[in-house]
SEMAR-300283 format. One record per atom (N, C-alpha, C): residue in one letter; x, y, z. Coordinates in steps of 0.02 Angstrom, whole numbers, plus 50000, padded with zeros to 5 digits. Each point is the difference from the previous one (the first is absolute). Last residue first. Layout:
aXYZ;...
***
This chain:
x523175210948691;x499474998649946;x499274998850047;x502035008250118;x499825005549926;x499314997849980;x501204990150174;x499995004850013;x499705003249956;x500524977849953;x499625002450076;x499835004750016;x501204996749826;x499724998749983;x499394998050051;x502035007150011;x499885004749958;x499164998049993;x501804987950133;x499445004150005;x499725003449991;x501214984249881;x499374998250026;x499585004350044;x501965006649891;x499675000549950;x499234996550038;x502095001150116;x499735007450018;x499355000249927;x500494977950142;x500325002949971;x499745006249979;x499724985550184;x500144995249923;x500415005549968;x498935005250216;x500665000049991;x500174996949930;x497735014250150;x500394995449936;x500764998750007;x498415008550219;x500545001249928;x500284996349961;x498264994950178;x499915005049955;x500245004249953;x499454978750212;x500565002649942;x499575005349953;x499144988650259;x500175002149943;x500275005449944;x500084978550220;x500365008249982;x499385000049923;x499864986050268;x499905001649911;x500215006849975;x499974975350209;x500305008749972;x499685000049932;x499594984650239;x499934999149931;x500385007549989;x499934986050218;x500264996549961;x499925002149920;x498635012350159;x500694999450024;x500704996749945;x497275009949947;x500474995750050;x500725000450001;x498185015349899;x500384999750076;x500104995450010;x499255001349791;x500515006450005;x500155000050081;x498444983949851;x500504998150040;x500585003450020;x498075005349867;x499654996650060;x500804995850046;x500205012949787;x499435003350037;x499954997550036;x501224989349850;x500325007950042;x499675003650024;x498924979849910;x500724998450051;x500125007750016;x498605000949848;x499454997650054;x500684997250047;x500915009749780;x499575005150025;x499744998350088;x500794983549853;x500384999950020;x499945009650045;x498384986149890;x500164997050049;x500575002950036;x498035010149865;x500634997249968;x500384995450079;x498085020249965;x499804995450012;x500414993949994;x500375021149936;x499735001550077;x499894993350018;x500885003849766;x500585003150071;x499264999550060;x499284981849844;x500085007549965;x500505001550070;x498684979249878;x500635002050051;x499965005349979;x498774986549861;x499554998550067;x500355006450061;x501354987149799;x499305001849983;x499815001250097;x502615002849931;x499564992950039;x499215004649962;x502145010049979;x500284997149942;x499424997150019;x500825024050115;x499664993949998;x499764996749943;x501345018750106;x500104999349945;x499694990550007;x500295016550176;x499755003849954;x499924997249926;x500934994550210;x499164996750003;x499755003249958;x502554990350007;x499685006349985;x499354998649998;x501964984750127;x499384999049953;x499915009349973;x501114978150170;x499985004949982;x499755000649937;x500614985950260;x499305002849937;x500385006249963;x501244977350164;x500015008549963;x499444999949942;x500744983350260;x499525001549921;x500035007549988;x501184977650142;x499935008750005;x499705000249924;x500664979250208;x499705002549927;x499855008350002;x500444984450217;x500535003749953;x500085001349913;x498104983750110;x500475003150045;x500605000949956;x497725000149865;x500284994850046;x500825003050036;x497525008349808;x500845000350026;x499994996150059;x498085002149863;x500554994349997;x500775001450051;x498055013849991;x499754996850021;x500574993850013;x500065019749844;x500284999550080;x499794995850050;x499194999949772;x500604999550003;x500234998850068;x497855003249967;x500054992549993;x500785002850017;x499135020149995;x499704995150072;x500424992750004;x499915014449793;x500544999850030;x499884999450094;x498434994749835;x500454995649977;x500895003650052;x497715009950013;x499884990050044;x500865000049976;x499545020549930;x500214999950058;x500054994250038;x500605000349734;x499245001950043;x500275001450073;x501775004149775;x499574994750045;x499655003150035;x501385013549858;x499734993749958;x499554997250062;x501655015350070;x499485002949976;x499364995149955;x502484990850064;x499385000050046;x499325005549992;x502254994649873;x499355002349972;x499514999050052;x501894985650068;x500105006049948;x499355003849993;x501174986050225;x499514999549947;x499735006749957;x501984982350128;x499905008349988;x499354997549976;x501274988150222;x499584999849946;x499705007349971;x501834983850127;x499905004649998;x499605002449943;x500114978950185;x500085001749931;x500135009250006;x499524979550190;x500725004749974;x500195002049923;x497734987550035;x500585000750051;x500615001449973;x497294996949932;x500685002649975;x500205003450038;x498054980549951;x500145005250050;x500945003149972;x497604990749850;x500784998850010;x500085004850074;x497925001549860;x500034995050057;x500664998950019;x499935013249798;x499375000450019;x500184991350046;x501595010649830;x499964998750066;x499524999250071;x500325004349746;x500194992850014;x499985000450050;x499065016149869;x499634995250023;x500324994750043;x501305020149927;x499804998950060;x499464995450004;x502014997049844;x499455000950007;x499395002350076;x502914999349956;x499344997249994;x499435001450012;x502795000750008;x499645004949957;x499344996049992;x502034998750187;x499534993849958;x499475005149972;x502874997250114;x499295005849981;x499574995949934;x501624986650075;x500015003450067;x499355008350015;x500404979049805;x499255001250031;x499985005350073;x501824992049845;x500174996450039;x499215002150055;x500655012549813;x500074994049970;x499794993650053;x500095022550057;x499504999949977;x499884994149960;x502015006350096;x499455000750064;x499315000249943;x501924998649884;x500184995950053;x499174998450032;x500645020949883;x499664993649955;x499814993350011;x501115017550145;x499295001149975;x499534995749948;x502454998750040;x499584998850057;x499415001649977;x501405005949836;x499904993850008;x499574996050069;x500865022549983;x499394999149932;x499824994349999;x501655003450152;x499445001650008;x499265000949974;x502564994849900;x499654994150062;x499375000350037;x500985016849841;x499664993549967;x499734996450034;x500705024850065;x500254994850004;x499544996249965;x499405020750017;x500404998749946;x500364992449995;x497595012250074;x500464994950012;x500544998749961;x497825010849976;x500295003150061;x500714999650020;x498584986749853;x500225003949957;x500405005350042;x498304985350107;x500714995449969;x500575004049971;x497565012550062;x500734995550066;x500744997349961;x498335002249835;x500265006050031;x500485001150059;x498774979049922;x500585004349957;x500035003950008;x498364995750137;x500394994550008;x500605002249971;x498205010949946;x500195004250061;x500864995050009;x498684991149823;x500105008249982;x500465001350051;x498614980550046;x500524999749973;x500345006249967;x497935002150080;x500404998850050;x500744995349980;x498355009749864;x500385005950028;x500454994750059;x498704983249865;x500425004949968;x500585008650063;x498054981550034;x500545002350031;x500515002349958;x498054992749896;x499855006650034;x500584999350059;x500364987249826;x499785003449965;x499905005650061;x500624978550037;x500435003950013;x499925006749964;x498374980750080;x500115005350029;x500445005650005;x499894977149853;x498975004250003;x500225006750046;x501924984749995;x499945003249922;x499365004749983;x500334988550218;x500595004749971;x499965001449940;x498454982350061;x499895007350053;x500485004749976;x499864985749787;x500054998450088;x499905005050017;x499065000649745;x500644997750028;x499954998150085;x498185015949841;x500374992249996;x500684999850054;x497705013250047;x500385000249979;x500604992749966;x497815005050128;x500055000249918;x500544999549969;x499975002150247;x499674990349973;x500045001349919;x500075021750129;x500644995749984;x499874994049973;x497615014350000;x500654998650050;x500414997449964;x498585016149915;x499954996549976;x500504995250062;x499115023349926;x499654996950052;x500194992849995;x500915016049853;x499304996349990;x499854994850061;x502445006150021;x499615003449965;x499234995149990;x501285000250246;x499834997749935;x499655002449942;x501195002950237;x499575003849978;x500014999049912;x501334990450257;x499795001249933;x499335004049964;x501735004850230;x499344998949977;x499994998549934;x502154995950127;x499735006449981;x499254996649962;x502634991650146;x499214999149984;x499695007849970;x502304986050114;x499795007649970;x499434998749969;x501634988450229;x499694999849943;x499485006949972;x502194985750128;x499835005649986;x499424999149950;x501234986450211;x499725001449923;x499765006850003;x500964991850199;x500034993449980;x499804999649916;x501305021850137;x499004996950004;x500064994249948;x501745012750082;x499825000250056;x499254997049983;x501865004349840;x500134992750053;x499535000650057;x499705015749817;x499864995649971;x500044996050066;x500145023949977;x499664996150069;x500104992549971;x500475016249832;x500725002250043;x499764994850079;x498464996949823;x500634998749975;x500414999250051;x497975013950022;x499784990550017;x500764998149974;x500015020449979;x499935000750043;x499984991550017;x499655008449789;x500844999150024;x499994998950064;x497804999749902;x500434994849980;x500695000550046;x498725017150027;x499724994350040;x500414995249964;x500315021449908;x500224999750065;x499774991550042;x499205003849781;x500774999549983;x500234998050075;x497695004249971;x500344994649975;x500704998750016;x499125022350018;x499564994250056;x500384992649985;x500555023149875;x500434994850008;x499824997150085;x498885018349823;x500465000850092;x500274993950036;x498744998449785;x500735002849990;x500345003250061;x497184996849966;x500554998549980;x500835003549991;x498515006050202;x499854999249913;x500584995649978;x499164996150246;x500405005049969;x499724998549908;x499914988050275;x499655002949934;x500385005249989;x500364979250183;x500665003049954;x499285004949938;x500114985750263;x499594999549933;x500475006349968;x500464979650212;x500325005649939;x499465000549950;x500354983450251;x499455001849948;x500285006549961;x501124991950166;x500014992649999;x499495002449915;x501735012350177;x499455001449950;x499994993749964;x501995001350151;x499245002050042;x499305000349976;x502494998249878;x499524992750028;x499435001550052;x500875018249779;x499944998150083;x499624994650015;x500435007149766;x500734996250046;x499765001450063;x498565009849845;x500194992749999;x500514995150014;x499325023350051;x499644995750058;x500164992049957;x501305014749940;x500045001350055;x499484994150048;x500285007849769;x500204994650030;x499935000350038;x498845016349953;x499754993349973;x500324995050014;x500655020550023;x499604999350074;x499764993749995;x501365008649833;x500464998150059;x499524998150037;x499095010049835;x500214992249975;x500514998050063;x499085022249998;x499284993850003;x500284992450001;x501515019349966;x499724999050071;x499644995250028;x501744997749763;x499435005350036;x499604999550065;x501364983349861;x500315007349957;x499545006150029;x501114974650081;x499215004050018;x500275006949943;x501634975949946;x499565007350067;x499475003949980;x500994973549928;x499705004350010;x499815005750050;x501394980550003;x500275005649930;x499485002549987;x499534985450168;x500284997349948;x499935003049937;x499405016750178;x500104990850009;x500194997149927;x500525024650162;x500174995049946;x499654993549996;x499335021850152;x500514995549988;x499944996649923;x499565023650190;x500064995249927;x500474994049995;x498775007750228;x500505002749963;x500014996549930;x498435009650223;x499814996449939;x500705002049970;x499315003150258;x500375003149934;x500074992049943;x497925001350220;x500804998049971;x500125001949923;x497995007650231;x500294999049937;x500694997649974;x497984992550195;x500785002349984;x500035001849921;x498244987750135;x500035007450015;x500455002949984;x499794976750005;x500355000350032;x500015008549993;x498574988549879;x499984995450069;x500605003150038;x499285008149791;x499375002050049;x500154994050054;x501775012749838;x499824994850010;x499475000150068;x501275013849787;x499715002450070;x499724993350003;x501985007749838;x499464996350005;x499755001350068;x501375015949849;x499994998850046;x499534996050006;x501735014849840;x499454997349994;x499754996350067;x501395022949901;x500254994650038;x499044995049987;x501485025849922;x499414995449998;x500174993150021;x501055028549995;x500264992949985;x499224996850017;x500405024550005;x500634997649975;x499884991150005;x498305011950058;x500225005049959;x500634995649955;x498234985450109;x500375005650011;x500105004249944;x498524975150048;x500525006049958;x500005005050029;x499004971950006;x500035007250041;x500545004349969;x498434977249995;x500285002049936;x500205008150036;x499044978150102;x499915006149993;x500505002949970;x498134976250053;x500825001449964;x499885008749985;x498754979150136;x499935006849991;x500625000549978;x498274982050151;x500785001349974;x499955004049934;x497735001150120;x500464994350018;x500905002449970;x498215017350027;x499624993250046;x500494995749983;x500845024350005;x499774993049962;x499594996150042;x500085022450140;x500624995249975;x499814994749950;x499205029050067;x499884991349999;x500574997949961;x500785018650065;x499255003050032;x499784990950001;x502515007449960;x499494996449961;x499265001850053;x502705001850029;x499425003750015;x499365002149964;x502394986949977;x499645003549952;x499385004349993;x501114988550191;x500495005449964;x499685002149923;x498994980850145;x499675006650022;x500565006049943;x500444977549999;x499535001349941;x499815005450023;x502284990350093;x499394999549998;x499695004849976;x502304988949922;x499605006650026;x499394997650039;x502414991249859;x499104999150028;x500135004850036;x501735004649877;x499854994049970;x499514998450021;x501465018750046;x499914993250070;x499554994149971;x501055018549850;x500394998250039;x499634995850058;x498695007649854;x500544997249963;x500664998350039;x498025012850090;x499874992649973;x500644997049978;x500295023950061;x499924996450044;x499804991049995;x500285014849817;x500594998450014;x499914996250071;x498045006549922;x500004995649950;x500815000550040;x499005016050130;x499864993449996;x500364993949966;x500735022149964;x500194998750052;x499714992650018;x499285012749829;x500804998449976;x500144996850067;x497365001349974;x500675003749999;x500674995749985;x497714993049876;x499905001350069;x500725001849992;x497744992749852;x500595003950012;x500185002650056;x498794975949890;x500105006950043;x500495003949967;x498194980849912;x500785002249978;x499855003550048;x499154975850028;x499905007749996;x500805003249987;x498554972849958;x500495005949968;x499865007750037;x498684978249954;x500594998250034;x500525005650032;x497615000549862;x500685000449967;x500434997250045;x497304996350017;x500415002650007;x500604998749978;x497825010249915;x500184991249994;x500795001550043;x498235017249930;x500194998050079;x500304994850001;x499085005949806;x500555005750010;x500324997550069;x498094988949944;x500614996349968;x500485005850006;x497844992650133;x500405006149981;x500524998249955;x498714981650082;x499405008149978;x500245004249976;x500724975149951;x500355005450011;x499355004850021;x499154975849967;x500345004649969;x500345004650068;x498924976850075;x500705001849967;x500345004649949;x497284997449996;x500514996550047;x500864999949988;x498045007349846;x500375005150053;x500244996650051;x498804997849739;x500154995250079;x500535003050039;x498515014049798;x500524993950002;x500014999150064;x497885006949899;x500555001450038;x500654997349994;x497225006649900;x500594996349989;x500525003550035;x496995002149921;x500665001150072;x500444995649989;x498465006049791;x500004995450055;x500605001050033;x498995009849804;x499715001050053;x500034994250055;x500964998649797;x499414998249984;x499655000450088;x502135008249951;x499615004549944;x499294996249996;x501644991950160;x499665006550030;x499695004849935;x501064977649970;x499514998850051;x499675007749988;x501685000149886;x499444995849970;x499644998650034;x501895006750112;x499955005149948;x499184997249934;x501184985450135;x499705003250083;x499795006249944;x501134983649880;x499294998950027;x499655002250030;x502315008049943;x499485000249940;x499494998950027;x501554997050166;x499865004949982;x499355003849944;x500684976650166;x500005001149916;x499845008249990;x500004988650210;x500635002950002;x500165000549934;x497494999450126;x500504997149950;x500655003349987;x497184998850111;x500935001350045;x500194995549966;x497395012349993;x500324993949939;x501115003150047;x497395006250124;x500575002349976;x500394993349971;x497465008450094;x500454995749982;x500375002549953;x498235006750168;x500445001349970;x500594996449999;x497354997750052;x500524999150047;x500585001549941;x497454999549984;x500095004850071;x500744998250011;x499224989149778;x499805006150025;x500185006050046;x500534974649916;x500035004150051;x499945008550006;x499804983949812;x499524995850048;x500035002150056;x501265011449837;x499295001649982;x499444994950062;x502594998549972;x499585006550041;x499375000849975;x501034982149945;x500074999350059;x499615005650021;x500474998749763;x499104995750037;x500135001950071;x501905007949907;x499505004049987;x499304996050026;x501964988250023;x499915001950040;x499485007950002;x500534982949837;x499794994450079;x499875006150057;x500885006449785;x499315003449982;x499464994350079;x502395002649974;x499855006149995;x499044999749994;x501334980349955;x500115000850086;x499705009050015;x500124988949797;x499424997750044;x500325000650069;x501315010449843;x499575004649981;x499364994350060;x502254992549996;x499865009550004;x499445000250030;x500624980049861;x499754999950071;x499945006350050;x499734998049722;x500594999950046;x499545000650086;x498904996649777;x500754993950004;x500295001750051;x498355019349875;x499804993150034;x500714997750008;x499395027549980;x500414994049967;x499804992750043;x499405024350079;x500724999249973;x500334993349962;x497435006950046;x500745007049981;x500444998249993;x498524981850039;x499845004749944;x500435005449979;x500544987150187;x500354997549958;x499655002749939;x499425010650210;x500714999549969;x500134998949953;x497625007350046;x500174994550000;x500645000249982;x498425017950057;x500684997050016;x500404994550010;x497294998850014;x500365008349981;x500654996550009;x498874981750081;x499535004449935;x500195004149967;x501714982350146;x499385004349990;x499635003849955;x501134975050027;x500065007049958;x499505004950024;x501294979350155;x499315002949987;x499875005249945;x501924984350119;x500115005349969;x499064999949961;x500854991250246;x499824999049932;x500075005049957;x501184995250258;x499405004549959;x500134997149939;x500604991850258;x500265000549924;x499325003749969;x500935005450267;x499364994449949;x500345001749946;x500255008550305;x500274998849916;x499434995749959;x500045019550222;x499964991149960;x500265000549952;x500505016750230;x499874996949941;x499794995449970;x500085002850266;x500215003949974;x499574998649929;x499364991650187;x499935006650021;x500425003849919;x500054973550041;x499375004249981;x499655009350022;x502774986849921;x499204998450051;x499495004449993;x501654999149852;x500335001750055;x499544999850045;x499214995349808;x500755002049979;x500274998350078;x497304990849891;x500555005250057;x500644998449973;x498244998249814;x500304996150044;x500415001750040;x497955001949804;x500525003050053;x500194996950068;x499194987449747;x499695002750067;x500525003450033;x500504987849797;x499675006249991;x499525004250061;x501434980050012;x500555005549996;x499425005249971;x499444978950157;x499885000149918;x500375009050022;x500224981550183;x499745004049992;x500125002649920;x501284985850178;x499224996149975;x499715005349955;x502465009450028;x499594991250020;x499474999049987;x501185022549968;x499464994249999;x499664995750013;x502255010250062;x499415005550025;x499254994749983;x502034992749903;x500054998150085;x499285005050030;x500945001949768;x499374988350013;x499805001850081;x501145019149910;x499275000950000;x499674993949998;x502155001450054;x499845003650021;x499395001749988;x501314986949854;x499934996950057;x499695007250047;x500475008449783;x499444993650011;x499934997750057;x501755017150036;x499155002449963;x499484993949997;x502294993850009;x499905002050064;x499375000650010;x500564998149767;x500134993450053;x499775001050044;x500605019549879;x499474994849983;x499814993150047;x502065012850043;x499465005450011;x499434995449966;x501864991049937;x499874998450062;x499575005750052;x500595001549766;x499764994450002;x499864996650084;x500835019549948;x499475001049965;x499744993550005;x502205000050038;x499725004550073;x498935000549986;x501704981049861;x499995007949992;x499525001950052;x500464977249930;x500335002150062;x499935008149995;x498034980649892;x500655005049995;x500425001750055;x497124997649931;x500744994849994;x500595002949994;x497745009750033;x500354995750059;x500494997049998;x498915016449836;x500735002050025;x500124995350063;x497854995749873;x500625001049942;x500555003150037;x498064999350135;x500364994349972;x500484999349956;x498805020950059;x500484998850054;x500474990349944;x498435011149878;x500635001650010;x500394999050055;x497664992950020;x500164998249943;x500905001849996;x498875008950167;x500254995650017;x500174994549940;x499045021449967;x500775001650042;x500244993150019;x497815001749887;x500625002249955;x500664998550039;x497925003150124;x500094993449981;x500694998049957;x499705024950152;x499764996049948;x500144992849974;x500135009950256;x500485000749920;x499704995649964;x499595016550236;x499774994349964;x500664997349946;x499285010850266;x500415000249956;x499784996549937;x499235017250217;x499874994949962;x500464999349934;x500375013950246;x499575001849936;x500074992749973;x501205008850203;x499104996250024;x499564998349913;x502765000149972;x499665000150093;x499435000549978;x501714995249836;x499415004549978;x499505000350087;x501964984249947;x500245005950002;x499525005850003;x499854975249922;x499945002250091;x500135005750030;x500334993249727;x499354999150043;x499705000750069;x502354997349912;x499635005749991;x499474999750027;x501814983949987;x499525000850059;x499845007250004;x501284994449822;x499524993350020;x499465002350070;x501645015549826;x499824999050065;x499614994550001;x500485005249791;x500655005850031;x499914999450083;x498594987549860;x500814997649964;x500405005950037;x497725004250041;x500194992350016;x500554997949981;x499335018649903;x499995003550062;x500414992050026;x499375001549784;x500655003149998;x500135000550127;x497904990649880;x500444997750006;x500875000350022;x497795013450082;x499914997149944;x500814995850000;x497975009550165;x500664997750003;x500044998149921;x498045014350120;x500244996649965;x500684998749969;x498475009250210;x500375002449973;x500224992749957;x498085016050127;x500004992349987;x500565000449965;x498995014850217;x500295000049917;x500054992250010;x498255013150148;x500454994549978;x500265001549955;x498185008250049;x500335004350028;x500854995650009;x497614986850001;x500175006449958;x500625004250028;x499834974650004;x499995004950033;x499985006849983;x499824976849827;x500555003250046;x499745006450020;x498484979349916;x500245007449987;x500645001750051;x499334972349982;x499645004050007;x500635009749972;x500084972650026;x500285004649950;x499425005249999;x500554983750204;x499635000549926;x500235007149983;x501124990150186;x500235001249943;x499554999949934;x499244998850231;x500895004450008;x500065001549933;x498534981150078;x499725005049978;x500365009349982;x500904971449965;x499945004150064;x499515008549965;x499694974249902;x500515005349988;x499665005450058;x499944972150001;x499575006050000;x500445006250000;
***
C-alpha cells in the first residue's frame, strides 16, 4: 500500500519547484539535496542521458552512478512520478517529470525536434502550467538552455553550489606593503619577526606572503598562522631554476616548504605555474617516493581517450604535451649531459609518472609529490576526490588560470580550482600565491597585455 506522503499531488503554493537538468547531475550528484524546503524534479530525459555516461572512469561517469544509486535508495517501494521526501518530511521532495508538450511554447516546435534540450524544456513548461501557485525555475550549467528557457518565459538559473560570490574577492595569497628603510633593514637582518612589525589592523586568516618595499630596497616575507611569525623569504635556485620576480620566489617558497602539505599556483599563462612546480618536485626528488604530473583531459568532440589509437601513453601524450615542454626546458638549463640525462633517467624509470588523472581514483598516495596542471578544468567533487587520496607525507600542487577554461559547464566562479582557494585560505598546512607577471617572454606579454 503506497504511503499517503507521496501521492502526486500540487506542490505548496509559494514553493518553488526547481528543475535539475543533466549538465547539473554530471557536475554534482548530490545536487538534488541542496535546494532546502523547495521541491526538486528532473525531467525523464535526464535519466535517459544519465545512462549513457554510467560507464567509464571519467568523474562524469562517477557523478552518474552515484545520482542513479541515490534515487534506487530514496525510492524503494515507491513509483518516481510521485513526490518523494529529500531530507525528511519537513523539508523538499523530489519526482521525475514527463516531457508533456504544452499548448503554447512548444520548444521542440521553436526550436527543432531530436534533441533532448528541447523535452526537458518543454517537461518543465507543462511543470509550470500544472503549478500555477509555485515558481519554477529550469537549474542548468548549459548557458544556451538557461537562455531558451527564459525566451519561452521560463525561470532559469545556473546551480550555485560551490560558485565564487565575489570573484574580485578571490583571495591572492599576496599583500604588497610599503614600509620604512629602517623596518625592511630591521627584517633583513633578524630574518623572523613577529607579524605585529608590520602593524597590520587585521591579520590573514591563514598563511600569507608579503611582498614589502621601501625607498631603497624590497624584501619578501611568508607570515605563518601557526607560529604568528613572519620569515625573510630568500631567492633560491632549484634545479637551475630562479624566481625572475616576487610572486615567483613566494611560489617556491611555499613549494619547497615541508610545513605546506597543500600549494595552489593561478596565474596567466606564461607566469611559469608549471615550470616552478616541476623544478621544485625535481630539486625535492629523494624526499618523495614519486613524483607525479597529471592534468585534466579535455577531449576534442567530447570524445574520451578510449578513441584514441595506440596505449595509455600514446592516447595521453597529445595533451601532456606542455608538460613535456616545461620538462625540456629544465633539461636545456643544463649544460652538463649527465643531468640532461638524469631527467631522462627519472622518467624512464617511472621516478616521475606523467598520468592520467582518471588513474587514480581509489589509489591512496603516499609520499608522492603531486602537480596538477590546468586545475581550472575540474569540478569541485573532482578536486575533493584528489585530496582525498593523499596518504602520509604526500604534497599536492594545484595550478591553473580560472580565466581560461577548456570544461563545458565551468566558468572562473564555479571551476574547482577557484572552490579550493576559497575554502581552504586558513588552514595551516595550505599556501597560495597568485602570479601575475608574465615571464615567457616580452612578445607573450604583449599579448596579455595588449590583445
Amino acid at each position: 500500500m503506497r504511503n499517503n506522503t507521496t501521492k502526486n499531488i500540487q506542490a505548496p503554493a509559494g514553493k518553488k519547484i526547481f528543475v535539475l537538468d543533466t549538465s547539473v547531475i554530471l557536475y554534482d550528484h548530490n545536487a538534488f539535496r541542496n535546494f532546502q524546503e523547495h521541491d526538486v524534479t528532473i525531467p525523464i530525459q535526464v535519466l535517459e542521458e544519465l545512462d549513457n555516461f554510467k560507464t567509464g572512469n571519467d568523474t562524469r561517469n562517477f557523478e552518474a552512478r552515484n545520482f542513479i544509486r541515490l534515487i534506487e535508495e530514496i525510492s524503494r517501494q515507491h513509483l518516481l512520478t510521485d513526490w518523494l521526501p529529500v531530507n525528511g518530511r519537513s523539508q523538499g521532495r523530489f519526482k521525475v517529470i514527463l516531457d508533456h508538450k504544452p499548448p503554447e511554447n512548444n520548444a521542440e516546435t521553436i526550436f527543432g525536434s531530436g534533441k533532448f534540450d528541447h523535452r526537458i524544456l518543454n517537461a518543465a513548461l507543462s511543470l509550470q502550467l500544472e503549478n500555477p501557485g509555485s515558481k519554477v525555475v529550469l537549474v542548468s550549467k548549459d548557458i544556451c538552455l538557461r537562455l531558451k528557457a527564459k525566451a519561452l518565459n521560463l525561470h532559469a538559473e545556473d546551480y550555485e553550489t560551490g560558485k565564487i560570490k565575489d570573484l574580485e574577492k578571490l583571495y591572492t595569497g599576496k599583500t604588497m606593503l610599503h614600509v620604512s628603510d629602517s623596518l625592511l633593514t630591521k627584517f633583513n637582518r633578524q630574518r623572523t619577526v613577529p607579524v605585529d612589525i608590520l602593524k597590520q589592523q587585521t591579520l590573514p586568516p591563514g598563511n600569507h606572503f608579503y611582498i614589502l618595499n621601501s625607498k631603497k630596497q624590497a624584501s619578501y616575507g611568508f607570515y605563518s598562522v601557526q607560529t604568528k611569525a613572519l620569515r625573510l623569504i630568500e631567492n633560491q635556485s632549484v634545479f637551475n631554476i630562479s624566481p625572475r620576480n616576487a610572486e615567483q620566489a613566494c611560489a617556491l617558497d611555499a613549494l619547497m616548504n615541508p610545513e605546506i602539505s597543500l600549494v595552489t599556483i593561478q596565474g596567466n599563462a606564461g607566469t611559469g605555474k608549471t615550470l616552478l612546480a616541476l623544478a621544485s618536485a625535481l630539486e625535492q626528488r629523494k624526499d618523495y617516493r614519486q613524483i607525479y604530473v597529471t592534468r585534466p583531459i579535455v577531449p576534442l568532440s567530447n570524445k574520451d581517450i578510449g578513441y584514441l589509437p595506440g596505449d595509455v601513453k600514446s592516447k595521453i601524450d597529445p595533451y601532456m604535451a606542455p608538460i613535456w615542454d616545461n620538462l625540456r626546458f629544465i633539461q636545456e638549463q643544463f649544460a652538463d649531459k649527465k643531468m640532461q640525462n638524469k631527467i631522462d633517467e627519472l622518467v624512464n624509470t617511472d621516478k616521475i609518472a606523467i598520468t592520467p588523472l582518471a588513474f587514480i581514483r581509489g589509489r591512496t598516495l603516499t609520499k608522492i609529490f603531486f602537480i596538477v596542471d590546468e586545475a581550472q578544468n575540474l569540478t569541485p567533487h573532482e578536486v575533493k576526490t584528489i585530496i582525498s587520496r593523499a596518504g602520509e607525507n604526500t604534497k599536492i600542487i594545484f595550478t591553473g588560470d580560472i580565466y581560461q577554461i577548456d570544461t563545458p559547464y565551468l566558468d572562473a566562479e564555479s571551476n574547482g580550482l577557484s572552490y579550493l582557494i576559497d575554502k581552504a585560505k586558513s588552514h595551516p598546512r595550505y599556501a597560495h600565491i597568485t602570479l601575475q607577471r608574465g615571464e615567457r617572454s616580452e612578445l607573450a606579454n604583449l599579448a596579455t597585455e595588449l590583445l
